[in-house]
DSSP file (Angstrom, degrees, kcal/mol; ACC not computed):
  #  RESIDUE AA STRUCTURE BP1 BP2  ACC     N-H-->O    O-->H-N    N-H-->O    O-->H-N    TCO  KAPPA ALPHA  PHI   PSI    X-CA   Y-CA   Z-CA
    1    1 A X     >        0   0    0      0, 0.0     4,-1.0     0, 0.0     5,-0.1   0.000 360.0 360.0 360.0 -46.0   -3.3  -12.1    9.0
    2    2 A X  H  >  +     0   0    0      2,-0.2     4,-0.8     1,-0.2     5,-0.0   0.697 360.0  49.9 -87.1 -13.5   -2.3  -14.8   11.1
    3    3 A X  H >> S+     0   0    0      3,-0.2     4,-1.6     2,-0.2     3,-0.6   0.892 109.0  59.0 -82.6 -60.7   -3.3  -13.9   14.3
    4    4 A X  H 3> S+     0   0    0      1,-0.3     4,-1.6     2,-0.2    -2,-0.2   0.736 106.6  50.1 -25.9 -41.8   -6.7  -13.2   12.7
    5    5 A X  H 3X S+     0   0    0     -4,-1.0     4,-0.5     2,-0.2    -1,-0.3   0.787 105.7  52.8 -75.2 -44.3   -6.8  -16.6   11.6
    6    6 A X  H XX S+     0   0    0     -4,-0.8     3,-5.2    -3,-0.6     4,-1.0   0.993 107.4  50.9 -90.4 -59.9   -6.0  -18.1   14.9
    7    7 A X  H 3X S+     0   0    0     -4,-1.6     4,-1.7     1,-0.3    -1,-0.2   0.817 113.7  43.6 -44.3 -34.0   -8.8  -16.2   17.0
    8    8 A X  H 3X S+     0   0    0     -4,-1.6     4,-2.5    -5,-0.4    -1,-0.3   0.745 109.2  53.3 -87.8   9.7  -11.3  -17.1   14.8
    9    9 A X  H XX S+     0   0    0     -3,-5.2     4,-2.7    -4,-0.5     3,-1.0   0.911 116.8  50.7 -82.5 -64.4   -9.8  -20.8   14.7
   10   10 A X  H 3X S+     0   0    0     -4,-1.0     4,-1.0     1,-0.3    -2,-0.2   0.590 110.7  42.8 -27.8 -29.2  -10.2  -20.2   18.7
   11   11 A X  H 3X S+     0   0    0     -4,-1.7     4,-0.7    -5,-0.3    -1,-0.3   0.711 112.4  45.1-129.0  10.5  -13.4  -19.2   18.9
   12   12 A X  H <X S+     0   0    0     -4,-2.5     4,-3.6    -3,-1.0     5,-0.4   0.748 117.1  59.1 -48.4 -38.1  -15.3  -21.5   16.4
   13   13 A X  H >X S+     0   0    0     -4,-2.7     4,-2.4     1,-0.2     3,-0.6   0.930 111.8  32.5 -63.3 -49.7  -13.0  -24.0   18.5
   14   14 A X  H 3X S+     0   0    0     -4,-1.0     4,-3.3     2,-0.3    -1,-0.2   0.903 115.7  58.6 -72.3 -44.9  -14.4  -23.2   22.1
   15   15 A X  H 3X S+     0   0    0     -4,-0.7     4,-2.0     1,-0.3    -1,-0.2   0.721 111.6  46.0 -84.9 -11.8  -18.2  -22.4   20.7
   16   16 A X  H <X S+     0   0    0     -4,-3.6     4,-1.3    -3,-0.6    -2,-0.3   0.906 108.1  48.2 -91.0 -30.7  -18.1  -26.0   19.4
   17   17 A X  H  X S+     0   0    0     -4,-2.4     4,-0.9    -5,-0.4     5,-0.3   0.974 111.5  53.6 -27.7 -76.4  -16.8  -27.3   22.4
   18   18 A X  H >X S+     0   0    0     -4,-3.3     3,-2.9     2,-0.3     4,-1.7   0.727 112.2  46.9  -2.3 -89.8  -19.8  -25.1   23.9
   19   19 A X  H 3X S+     0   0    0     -4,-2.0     4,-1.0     1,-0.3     3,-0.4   0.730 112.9  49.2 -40.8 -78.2  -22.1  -27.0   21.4
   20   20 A X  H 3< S+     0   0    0     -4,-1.3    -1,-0.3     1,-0.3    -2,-0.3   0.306 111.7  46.1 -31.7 -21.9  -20.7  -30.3   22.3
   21   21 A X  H XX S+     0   0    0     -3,-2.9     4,-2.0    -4,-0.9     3,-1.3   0.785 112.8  51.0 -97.0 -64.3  -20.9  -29.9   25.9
   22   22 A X  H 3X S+     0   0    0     -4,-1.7     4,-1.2    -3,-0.4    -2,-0.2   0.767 100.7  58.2 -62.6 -16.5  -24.4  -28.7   25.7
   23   23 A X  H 3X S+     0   0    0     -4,-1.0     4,-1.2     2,-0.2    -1,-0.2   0.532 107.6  57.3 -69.5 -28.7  -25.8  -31.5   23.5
   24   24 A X  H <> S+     0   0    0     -3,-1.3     4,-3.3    -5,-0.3    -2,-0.2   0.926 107.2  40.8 -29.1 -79.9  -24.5  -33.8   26.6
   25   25 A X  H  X S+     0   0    0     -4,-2.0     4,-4.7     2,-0.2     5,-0.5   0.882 115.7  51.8 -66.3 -38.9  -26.3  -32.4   29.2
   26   26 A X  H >X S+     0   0    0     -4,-1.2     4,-4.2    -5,-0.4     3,-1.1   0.945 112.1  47.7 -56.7 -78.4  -29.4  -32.1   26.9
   27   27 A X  H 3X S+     0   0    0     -4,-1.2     4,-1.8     1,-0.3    -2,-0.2   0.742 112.4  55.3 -44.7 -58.1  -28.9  -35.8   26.1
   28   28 A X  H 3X S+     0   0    0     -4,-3.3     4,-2.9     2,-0.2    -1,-0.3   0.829 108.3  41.6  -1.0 -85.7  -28.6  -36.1   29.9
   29   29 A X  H <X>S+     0   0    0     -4,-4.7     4,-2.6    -3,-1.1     5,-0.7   0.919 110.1  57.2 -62.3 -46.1  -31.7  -34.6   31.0
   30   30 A X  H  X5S+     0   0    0     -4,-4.2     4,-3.0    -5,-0.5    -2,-0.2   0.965 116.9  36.7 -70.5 -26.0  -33.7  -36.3   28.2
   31   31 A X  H  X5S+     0   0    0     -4,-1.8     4,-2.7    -5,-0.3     5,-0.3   0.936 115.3  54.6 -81.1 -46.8  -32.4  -39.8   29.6
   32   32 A X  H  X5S+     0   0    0     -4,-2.9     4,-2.1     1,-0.2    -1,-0.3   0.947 114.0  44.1 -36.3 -57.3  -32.6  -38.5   33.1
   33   33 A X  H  X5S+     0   0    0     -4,-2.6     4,-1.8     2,-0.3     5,-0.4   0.926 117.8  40.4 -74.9 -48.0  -36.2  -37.7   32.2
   34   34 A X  H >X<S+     0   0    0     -4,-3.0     3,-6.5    -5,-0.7     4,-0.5   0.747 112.1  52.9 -56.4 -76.4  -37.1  -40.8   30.5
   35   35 A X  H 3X S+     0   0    0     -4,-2.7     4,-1.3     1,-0.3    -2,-0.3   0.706 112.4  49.9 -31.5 -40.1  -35.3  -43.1   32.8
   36   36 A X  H 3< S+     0   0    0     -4,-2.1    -1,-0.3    -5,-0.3    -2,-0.2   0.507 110.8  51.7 -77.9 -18.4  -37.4  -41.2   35.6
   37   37 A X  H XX S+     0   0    0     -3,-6.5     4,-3.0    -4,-1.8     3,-0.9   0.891 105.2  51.3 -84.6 -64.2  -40.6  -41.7   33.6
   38   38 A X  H 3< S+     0   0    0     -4,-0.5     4,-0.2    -5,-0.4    -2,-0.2   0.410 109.3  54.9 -69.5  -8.6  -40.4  -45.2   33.1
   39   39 A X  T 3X S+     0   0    0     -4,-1.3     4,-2.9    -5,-0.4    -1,-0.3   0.705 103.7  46.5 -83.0 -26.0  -39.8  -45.7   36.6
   40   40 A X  H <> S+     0   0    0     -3,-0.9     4,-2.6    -5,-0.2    -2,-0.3   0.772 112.1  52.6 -90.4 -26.8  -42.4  -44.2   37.9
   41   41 A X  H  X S+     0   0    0     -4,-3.0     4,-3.1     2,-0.1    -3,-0.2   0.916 116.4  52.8 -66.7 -42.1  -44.9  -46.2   35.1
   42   42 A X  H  > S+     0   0    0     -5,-0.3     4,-1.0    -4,-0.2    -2,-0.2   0.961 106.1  40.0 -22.4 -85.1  -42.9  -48.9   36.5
   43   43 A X  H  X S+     0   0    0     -4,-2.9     4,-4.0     1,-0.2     5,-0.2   0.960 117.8  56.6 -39.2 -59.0  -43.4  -48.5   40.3
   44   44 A X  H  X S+     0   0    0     -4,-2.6     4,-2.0     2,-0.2    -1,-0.2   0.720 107.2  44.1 -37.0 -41.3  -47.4  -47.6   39.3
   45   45 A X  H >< S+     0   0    0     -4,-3.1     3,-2.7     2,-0.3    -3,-0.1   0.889 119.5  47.7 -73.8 -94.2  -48.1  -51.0   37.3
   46   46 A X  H >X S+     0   0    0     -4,-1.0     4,-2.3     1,-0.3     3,-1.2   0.370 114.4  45.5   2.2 -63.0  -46.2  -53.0   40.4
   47   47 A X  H 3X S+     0   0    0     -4,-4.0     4,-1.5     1,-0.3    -1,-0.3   0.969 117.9  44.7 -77.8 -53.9  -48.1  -51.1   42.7
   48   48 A X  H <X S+     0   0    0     -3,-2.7     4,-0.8    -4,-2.0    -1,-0.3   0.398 107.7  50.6 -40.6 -21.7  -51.0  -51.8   40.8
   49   49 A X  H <> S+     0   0    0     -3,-1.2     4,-3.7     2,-0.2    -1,-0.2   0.685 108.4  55.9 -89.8 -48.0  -50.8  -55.3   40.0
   50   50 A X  H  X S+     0   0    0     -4,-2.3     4,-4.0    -3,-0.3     5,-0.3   0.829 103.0  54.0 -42.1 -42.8  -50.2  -55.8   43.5
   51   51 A X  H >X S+     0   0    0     -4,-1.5     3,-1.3     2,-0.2     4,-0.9   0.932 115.3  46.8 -55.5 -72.1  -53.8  -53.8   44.4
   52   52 A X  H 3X S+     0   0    0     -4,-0.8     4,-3.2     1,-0.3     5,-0.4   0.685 104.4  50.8 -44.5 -50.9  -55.3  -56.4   41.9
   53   53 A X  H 3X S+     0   0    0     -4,-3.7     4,-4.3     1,-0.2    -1,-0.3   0.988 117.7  49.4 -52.0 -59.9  -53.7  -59.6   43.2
   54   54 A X  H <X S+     0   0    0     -4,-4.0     4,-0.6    -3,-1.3    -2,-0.2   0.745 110.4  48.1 -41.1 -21.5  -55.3  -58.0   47.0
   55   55 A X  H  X S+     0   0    0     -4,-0.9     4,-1.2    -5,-0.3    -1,-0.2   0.612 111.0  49.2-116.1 -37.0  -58.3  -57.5   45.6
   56   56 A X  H  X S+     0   0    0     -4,-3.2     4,-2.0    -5,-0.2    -2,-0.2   0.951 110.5  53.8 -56.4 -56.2  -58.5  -61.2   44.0
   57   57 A X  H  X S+     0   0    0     -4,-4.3     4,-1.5    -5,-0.4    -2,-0.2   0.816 102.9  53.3 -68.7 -14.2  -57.5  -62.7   47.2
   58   58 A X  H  X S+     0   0    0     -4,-0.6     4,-1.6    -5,-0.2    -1,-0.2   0.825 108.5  46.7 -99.8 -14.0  -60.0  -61.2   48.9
   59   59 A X  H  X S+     0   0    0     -4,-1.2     4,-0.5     2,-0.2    -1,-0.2   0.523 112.3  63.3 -86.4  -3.9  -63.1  -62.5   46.4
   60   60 A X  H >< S+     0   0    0     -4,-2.0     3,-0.6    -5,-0.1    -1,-0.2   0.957 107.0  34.0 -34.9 -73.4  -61.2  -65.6   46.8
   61   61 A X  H 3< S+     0   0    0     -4,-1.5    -2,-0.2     1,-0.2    -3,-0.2   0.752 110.0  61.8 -80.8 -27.6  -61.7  -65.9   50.1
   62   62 A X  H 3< S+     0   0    0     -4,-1.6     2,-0.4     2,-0.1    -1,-0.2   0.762  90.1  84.4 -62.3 -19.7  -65.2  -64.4   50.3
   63   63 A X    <<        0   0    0     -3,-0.6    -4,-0.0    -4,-0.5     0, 0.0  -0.699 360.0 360.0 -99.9 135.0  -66.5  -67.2   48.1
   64   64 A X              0   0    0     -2,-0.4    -1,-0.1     0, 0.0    -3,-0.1   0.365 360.0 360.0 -50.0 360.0  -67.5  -70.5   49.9
């Protein structure tokens, strides 16, 4: 009876550990993922903004 009791208190106990541990890494990745998105929209606009500002300067200069 008691030994019944404690395996299965042992292995709900490990398969939520399990859970908890996998809900981490899930949590992880999605942040990884975002963070990794929103850098790269980042980088784009920058890079982009930049194009604009070049492409400004150069109708700048073209005009007398």
């Amino acid at each position: 009876m008691m030994l019944s009791w404690l395996s299965e208190k042992l292995v709900t106990h490990s398969s939520h550990k399990r859970l908890k541990a996998l809900k981490q890494t899930l949590r992880a990745a999605l942040l990884g993922y975002f963070y990794g998105v929103v850098g790269y929209l980042w980088r784009m606009t920058k890079r982009h903004s930049l194009c604009l500002v070049k492409i400004a300067n150069k109708r700048r200069q073209k005009q007398p």
